[in-house]
N, CA, C and O atoms as a Maestro MAE file, in Angstrom:
{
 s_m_m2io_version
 :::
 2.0.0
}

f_m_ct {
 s_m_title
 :::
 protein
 m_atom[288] {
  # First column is atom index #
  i_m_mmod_type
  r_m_x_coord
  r_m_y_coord
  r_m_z_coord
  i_m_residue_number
  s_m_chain_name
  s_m_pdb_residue_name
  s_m_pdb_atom_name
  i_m_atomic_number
  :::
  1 25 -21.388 55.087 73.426 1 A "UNK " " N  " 7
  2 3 -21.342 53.984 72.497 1 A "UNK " " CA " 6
  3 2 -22.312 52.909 72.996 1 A "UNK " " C  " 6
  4 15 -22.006 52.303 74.023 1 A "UNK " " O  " 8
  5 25 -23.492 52.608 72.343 2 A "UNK " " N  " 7
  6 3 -24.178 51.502 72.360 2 A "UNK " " CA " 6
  7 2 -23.642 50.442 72.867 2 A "UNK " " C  " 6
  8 15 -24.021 49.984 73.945 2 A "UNK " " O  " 8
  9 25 -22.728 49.937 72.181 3 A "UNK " " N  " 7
  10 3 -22.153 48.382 72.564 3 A "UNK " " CA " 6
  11 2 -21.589 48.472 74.095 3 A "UNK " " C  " 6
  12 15 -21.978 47.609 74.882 3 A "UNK " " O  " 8
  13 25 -20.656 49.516 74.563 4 A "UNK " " N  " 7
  14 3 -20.787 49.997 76.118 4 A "UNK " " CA " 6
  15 2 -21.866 49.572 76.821 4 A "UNK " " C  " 6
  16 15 -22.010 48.507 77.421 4 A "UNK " " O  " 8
  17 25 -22.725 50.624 76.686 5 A "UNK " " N  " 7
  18 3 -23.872 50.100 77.261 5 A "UNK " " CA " 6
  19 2 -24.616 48.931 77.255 5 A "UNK " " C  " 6
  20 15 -25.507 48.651 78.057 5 A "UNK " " O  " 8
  21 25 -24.278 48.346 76.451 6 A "UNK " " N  " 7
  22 3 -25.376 46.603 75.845 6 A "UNK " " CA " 6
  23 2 -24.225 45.774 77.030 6 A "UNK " " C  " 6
  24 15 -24.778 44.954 77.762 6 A "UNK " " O  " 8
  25 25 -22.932 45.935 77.195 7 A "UNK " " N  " 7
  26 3 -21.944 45.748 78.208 7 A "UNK " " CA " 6
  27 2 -22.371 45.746 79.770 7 A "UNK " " C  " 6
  28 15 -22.052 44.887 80.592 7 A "UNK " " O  " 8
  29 25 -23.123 46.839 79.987 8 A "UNK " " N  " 7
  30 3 -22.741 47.308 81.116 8 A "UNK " " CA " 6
  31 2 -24.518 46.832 81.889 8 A "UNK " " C  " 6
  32 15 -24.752 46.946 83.092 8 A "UNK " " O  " 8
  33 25 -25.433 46.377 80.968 9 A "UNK " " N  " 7
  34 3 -26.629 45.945 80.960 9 A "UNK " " CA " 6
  35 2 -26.287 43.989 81.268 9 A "UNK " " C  " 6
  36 15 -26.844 43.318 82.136 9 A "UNK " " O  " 8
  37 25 -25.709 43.712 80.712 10 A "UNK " " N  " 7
  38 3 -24.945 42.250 80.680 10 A "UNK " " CA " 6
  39 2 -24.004 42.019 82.125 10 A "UNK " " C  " 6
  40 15 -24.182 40.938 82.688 10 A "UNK " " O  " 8
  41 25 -23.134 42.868 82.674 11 A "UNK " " N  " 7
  42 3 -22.822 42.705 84.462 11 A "UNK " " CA " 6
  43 2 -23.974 42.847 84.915 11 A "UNK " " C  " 6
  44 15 -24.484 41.858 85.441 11 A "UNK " " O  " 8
  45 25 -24.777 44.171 84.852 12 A "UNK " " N  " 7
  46 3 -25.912 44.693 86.169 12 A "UNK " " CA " 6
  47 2 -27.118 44.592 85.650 12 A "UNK " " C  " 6
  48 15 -27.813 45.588 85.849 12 A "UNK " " O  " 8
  49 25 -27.674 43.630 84.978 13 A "UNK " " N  " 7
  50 3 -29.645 43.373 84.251 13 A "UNK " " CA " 6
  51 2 -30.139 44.250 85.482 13 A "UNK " " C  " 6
  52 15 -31.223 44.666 85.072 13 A "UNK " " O  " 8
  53 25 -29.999 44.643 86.455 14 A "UNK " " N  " 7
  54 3 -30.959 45.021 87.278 14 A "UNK " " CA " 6
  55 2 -31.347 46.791 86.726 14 A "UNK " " C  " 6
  56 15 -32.341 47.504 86.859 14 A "UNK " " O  " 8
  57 25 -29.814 47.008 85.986 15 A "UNK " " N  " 7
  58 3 -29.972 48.419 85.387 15 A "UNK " " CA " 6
  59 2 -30.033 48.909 83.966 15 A "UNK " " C  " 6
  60 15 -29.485 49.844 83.382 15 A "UNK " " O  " 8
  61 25 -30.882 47.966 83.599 16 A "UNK " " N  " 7
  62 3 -31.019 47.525 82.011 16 A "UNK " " CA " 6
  63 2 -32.413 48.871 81.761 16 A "UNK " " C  " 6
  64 15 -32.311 49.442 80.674 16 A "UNK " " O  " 8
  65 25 -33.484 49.301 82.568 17 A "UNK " " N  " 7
  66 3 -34.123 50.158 82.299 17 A "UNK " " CA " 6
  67 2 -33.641 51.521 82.086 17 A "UNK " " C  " 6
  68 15 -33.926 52.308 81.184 17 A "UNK " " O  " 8
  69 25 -32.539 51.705 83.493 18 A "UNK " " N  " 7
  70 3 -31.935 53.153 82.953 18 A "UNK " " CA " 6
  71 2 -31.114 53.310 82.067 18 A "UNK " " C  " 6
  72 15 -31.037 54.347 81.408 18 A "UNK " " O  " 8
  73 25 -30.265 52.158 81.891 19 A "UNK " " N  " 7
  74 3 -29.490 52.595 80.434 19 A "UNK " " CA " 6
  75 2 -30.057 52.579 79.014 19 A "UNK " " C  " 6
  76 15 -29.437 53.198 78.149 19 A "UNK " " O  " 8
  77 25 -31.261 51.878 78.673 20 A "UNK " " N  " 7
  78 3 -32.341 51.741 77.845 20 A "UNK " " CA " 6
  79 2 -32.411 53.811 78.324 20 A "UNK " " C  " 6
  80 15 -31.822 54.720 77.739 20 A "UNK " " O  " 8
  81 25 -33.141 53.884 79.274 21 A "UNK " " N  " 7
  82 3 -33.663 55.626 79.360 21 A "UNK " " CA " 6
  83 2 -32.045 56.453 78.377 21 A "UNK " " C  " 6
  84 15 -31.941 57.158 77.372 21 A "UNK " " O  " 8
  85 25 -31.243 55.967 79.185 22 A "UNK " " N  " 7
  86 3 -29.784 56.790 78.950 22 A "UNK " " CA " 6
  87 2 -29.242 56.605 77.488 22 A "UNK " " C  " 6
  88 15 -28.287 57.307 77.156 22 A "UNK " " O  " 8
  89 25 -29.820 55.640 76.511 23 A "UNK " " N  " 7
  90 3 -29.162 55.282 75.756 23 A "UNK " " CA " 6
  91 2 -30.026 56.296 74.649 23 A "UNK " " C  " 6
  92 15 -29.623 56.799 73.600 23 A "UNK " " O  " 8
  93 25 -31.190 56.376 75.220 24 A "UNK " " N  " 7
  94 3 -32.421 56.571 74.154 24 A "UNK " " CA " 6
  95 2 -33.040 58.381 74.746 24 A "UNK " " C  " 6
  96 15 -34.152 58.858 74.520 24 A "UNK " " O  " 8
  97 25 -32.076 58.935 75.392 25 A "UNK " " N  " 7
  98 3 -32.709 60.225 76.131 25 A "UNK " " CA " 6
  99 2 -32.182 60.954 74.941 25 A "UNK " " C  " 6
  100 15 -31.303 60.444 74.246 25 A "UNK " " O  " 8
  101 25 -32.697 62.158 74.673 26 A "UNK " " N  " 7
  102 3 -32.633 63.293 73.571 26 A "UNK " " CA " 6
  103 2 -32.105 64.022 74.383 26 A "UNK " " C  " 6
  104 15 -32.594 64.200 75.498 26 A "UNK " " O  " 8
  105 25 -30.588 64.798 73.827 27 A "UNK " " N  " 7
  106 3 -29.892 65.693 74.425 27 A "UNK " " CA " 6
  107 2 -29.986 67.186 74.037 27 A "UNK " " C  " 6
  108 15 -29.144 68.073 74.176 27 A "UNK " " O  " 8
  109 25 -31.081 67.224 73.578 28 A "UNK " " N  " 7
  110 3 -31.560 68.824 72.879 28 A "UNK " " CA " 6
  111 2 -32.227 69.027 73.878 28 A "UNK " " C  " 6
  112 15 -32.626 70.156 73.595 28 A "UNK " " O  " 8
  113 25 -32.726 68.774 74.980 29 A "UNK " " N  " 7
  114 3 -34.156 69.021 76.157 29 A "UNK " " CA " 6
  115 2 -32.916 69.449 77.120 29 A "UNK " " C  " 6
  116 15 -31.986 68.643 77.165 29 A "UNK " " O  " 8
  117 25 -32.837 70.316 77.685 30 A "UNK " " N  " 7
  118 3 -32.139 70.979 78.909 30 A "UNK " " CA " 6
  119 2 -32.782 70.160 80.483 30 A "UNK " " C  " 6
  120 15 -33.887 69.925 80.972 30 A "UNK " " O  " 8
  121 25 -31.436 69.950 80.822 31 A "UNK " " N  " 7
  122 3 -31.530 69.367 82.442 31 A "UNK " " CA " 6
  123 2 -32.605 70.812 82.911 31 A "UNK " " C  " 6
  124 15 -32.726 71.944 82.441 31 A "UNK " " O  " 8
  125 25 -33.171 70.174 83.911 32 A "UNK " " N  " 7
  126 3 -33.690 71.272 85.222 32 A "UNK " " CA " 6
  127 2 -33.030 71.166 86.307 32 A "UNK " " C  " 6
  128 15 -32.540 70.168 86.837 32 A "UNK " " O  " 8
  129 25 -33.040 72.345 86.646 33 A "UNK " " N  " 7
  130 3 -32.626 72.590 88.010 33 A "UNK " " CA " 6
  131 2 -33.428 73.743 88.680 33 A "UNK " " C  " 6
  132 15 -33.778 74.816 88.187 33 A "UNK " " O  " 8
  133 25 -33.695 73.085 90.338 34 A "UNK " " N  " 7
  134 3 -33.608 73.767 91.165 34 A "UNK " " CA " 6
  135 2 -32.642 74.316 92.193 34 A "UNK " " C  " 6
  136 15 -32.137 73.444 92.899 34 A "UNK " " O  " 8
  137 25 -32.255 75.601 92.448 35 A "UNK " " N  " 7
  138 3 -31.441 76.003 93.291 35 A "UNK " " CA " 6
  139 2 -30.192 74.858 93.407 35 A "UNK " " C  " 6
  140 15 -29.826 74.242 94.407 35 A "UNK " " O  " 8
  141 25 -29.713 74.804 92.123 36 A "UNK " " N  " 7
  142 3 -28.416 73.963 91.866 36 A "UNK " " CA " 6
  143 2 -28.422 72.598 91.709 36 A "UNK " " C  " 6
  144 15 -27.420 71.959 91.388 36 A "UNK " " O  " 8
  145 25 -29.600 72.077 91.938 37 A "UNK " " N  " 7
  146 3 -29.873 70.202 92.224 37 A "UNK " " CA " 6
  147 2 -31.077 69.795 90.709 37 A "UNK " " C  " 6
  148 15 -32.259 70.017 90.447 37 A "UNK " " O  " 8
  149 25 -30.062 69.195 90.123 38 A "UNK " " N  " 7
  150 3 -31.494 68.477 89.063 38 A "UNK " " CA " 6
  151 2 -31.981 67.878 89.530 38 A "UNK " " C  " 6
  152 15 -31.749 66.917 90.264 38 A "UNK " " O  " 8
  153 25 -33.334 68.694 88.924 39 A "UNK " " N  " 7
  154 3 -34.799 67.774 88.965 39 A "UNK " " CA " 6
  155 2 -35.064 66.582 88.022 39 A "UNK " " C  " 6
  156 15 -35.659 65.520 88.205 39 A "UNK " " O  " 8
  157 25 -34.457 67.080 87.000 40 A "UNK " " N  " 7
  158 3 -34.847 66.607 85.867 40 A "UNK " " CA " 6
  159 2 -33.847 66.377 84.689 40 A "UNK " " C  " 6
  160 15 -33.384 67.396 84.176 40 A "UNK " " O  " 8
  161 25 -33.467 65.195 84.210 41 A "UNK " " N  " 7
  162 3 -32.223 65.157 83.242 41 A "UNK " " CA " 6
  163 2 -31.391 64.574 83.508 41 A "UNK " " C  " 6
  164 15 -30.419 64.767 82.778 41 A "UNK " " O  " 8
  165 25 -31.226 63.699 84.464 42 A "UNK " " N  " 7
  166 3 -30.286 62.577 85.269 42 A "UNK " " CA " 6
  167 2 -29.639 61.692 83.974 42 A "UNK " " C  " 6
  168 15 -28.426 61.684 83.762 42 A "UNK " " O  " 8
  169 25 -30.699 60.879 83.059 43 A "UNK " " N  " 7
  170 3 -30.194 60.281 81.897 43 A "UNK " " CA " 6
  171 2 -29.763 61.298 80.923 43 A "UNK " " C  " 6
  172 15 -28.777 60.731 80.453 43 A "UNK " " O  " 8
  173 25 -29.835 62.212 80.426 44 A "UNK " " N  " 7
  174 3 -29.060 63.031 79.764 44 A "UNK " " CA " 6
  175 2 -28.112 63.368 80.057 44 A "UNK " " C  " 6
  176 15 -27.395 63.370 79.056 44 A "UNK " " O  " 8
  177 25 -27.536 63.730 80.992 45 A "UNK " " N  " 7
  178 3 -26.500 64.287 82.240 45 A "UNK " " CA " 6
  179 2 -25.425 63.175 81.672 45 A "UNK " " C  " 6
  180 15 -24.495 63.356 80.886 45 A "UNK " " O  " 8
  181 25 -25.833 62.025 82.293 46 A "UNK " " N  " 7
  182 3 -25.277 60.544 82.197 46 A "UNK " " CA " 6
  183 2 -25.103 60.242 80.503 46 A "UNK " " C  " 6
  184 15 -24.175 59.553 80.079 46 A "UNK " " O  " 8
  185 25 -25.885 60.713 79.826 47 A "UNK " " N  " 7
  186 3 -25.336 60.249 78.488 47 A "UNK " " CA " 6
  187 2 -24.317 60.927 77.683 47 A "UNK " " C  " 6
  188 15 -23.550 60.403 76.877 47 A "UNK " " O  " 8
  189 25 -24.424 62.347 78.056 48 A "UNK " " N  " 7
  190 3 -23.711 63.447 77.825 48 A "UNK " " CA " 6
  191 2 -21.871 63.054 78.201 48 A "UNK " " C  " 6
  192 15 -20.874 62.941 77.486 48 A "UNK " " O  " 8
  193 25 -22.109 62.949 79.580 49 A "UNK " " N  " 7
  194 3 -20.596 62.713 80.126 49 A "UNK " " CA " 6
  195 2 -20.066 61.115 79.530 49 A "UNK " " C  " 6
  196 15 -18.927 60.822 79.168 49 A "UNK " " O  " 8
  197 25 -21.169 60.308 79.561 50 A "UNK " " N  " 7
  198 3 -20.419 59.323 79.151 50 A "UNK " " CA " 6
  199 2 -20.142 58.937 77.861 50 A "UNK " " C  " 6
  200 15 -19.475 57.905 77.797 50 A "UNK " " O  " 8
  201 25 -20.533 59.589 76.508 51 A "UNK " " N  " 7
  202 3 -19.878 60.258 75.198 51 A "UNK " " CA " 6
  203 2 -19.360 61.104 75.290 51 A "UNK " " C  " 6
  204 15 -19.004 61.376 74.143 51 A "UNK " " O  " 8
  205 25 -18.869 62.119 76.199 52 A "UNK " " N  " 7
  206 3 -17.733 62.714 76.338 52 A "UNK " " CA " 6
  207 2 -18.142 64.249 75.242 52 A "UNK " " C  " 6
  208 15 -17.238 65.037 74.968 52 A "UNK " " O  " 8
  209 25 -19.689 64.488 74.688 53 A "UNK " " N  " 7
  210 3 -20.128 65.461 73.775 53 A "UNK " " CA " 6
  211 2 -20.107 66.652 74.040 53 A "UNK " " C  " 6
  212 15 -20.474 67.515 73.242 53 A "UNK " " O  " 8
  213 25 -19.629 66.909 75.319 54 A "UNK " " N  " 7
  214 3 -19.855 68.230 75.414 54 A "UNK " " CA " 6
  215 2 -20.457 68.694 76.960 54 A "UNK " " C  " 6
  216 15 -20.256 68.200 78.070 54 A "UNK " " O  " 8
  217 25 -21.394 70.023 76.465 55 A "UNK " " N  " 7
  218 3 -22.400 70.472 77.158 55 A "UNK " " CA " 6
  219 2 -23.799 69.833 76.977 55 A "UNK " " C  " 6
  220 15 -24.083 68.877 76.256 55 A "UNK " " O  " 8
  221 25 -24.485 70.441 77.653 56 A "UNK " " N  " 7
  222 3 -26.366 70.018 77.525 56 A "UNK " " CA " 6
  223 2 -26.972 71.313 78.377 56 A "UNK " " C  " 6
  224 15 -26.631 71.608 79.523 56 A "UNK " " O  " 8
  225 25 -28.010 72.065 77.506 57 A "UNK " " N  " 7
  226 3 -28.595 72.862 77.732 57 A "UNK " " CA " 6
  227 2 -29.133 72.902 79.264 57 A "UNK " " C  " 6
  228 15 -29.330 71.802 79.780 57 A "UNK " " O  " 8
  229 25 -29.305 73.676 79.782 58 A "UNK " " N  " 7
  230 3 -29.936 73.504 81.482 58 A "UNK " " CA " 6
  231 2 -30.578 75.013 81.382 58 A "UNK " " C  " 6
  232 15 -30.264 76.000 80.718 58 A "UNK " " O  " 8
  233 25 -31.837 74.697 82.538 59 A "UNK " " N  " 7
  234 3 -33.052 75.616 82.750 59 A "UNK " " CA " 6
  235 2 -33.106 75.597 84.699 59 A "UNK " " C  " 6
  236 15 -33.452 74.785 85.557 59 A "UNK " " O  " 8
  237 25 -32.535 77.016 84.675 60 A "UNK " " N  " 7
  238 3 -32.484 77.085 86.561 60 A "UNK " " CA " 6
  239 2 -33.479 77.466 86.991 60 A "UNK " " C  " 6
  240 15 -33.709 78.513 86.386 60 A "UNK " " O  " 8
  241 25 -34.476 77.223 87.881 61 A "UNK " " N  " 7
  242 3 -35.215 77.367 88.681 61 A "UNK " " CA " 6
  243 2 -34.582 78.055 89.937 61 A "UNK " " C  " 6
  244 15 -34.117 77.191 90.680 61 A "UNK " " O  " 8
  245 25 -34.383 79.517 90.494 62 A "UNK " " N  " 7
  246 3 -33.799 79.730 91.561 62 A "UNK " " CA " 6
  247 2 -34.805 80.012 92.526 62 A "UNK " " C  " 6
  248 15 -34.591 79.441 93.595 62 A "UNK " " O  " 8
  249 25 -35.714 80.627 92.496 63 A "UNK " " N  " 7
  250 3 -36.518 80.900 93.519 63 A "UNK " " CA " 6
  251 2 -38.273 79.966 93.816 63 A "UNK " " C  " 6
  252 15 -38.837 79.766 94.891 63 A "UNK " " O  " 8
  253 25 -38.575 79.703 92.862 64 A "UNK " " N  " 7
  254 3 -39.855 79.136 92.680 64 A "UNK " " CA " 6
  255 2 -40.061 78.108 91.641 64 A "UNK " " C  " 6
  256 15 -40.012 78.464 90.463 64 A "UNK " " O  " 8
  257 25 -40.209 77.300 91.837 65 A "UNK " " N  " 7
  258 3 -40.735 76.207 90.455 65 A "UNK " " CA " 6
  259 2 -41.864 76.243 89.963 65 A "UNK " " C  " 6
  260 15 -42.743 76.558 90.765 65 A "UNK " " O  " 8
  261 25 -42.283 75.977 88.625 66 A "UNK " " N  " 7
  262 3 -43.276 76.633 88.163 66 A "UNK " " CA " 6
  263 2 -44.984 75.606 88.717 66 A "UNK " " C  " 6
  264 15 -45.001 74.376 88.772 66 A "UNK " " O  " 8
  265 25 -46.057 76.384 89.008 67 A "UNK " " N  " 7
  266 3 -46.704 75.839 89.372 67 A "UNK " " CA " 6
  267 2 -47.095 74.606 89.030 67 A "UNK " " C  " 6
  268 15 -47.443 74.098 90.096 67 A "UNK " " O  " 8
  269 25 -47.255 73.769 88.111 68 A "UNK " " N  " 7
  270 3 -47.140 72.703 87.319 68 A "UNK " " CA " 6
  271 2 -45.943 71.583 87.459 68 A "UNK " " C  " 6
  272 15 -45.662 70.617 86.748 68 A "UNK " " O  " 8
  273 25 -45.390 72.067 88.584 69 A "UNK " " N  " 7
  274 3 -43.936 71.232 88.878 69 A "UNK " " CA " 6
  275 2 -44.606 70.341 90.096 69 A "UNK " " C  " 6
  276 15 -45.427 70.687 90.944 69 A "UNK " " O  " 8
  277 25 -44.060 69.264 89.911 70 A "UNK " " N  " 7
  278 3 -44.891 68.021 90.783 70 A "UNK " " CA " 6
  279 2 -43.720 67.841 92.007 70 A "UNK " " C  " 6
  280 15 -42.574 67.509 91.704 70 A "UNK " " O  " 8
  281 25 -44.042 68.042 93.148 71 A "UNK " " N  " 7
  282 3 -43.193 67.787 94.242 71 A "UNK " " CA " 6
  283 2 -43.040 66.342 94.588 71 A "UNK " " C  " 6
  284 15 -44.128 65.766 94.580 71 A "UNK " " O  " 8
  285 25 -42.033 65.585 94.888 72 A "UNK " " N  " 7
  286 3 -42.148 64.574 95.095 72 A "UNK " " CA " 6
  287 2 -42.392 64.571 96.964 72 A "UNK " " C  " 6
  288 15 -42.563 63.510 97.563 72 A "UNK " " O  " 8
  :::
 }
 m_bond[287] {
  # First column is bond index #
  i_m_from
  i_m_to
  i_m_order
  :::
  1 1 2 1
  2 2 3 1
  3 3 4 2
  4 3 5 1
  5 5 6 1
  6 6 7 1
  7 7 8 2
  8 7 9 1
  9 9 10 1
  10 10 11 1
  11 11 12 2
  12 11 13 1
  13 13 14 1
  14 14 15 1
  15 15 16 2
  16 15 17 1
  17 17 18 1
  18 18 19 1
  19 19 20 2
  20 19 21 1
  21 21 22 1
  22 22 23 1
  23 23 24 2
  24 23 25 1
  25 25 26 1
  26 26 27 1
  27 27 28 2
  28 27 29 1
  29 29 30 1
  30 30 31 1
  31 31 32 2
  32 31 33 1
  33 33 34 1
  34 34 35 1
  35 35 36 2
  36 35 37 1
  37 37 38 1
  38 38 39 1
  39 39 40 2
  40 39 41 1
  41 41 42 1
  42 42 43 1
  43 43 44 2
  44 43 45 1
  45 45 46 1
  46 46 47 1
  47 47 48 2
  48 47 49 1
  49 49 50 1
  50 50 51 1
  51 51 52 2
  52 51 53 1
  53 53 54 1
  54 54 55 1
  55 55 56 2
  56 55 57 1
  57 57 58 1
  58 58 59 1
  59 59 60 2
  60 59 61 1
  61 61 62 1
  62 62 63 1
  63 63 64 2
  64 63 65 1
  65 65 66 1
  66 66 67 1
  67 67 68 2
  68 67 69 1
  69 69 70 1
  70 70 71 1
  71 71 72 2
  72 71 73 1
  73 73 74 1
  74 74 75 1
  75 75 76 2
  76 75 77 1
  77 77 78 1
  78 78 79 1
  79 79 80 2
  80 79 81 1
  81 81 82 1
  82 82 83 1
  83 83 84 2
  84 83 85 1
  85 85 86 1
  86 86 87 1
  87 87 88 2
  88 87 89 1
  89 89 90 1
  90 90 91 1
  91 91 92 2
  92 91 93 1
  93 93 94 1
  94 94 95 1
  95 95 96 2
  96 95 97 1
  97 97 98 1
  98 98 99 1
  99 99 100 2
  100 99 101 1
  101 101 102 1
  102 102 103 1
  103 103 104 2
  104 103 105 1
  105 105 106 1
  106 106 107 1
  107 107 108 2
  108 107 109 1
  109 109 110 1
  110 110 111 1
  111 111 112 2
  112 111 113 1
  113 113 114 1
  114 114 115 1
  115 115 116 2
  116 115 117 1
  117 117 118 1
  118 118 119 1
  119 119 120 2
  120 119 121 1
  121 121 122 1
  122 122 123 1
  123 123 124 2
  124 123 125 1
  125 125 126 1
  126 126 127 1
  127 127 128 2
  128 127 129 1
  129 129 130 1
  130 130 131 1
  131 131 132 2
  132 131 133 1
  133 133 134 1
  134 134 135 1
  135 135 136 2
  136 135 137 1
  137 137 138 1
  138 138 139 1
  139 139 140 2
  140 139 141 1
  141 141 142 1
  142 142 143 1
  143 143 144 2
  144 143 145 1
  145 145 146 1
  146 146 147 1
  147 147 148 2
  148 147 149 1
  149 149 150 1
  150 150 151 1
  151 151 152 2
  152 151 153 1
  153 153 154 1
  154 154 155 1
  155 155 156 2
  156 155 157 1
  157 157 158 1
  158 158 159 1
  159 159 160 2
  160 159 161 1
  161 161 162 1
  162 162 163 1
  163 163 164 2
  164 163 165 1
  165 165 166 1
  166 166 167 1
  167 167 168 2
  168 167 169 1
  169 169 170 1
  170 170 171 1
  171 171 172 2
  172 171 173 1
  173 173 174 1
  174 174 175 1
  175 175 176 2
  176 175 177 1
  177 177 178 1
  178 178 179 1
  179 179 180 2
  180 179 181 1
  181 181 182 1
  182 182 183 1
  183 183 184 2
  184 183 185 1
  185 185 186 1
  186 186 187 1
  187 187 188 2
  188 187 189 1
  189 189 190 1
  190 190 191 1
  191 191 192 2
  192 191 193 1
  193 193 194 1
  194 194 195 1
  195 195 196 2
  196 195 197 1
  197 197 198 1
  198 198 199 1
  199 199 200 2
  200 199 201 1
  201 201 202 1
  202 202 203 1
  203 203 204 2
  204 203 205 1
  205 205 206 1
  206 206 207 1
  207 207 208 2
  208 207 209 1
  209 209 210 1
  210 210 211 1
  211 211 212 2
  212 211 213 1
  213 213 214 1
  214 214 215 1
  215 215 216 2
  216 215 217 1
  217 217 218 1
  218 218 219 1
  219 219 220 2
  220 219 221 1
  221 221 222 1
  222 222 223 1
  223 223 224 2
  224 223 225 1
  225 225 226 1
  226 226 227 1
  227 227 228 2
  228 227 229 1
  229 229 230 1
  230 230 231 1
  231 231 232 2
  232 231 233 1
  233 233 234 1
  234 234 235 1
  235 235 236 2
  236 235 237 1
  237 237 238 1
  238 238 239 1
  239 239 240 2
  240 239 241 1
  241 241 242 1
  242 242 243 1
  243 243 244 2
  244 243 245 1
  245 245 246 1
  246 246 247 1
  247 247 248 2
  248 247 249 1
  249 249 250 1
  250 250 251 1
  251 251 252 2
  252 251 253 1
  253 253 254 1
  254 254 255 1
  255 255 256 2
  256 255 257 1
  257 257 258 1
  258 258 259 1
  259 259 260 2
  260 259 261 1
  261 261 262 1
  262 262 263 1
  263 263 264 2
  264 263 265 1
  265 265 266 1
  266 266 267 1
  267 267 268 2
  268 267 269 1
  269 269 270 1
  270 270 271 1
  271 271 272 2
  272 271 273 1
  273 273 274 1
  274 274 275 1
  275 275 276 2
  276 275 277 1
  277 277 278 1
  278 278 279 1
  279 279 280 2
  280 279 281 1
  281 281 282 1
  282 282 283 1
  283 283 284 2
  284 283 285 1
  285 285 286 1
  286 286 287 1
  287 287 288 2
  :::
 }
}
């Protein structure tokens, strides 16, 4: 719920960018994972559980990430 979040931006301004990401992330794009740890999909993850919608598609990486995957 929006107004939640417009809430929760109003205690912590310091986390007004990720809930902006979380509020506004598309839940049709599957989390990534490597060998069990997302890479990728943290605000979806987070928007998912905190509407209470369900599942969200996920893409496992078990042995190799694809060359085009940026290591931090």
């Amino acid at each position: 719920n929006h107004r939640d979040w417009k809430a929760v931006c109003e205690i912590h301004p310091t986390w007004t960018e990720h809930v902006e990401k979380i509020m506004h992330s598309d839940t049709q794009f599957p989390i990534l994972l490597h060998r069990g740890v997302i890479i990728d999909g943290m605000h979806r993850l987070t928007k998912v559980i905190s509407e209470g919608t369900g599942s969200l598609p996920a893409k496992e990486f078990v042995e190799h990430l694809p060359e085009n995957a940026v290591a931090l």
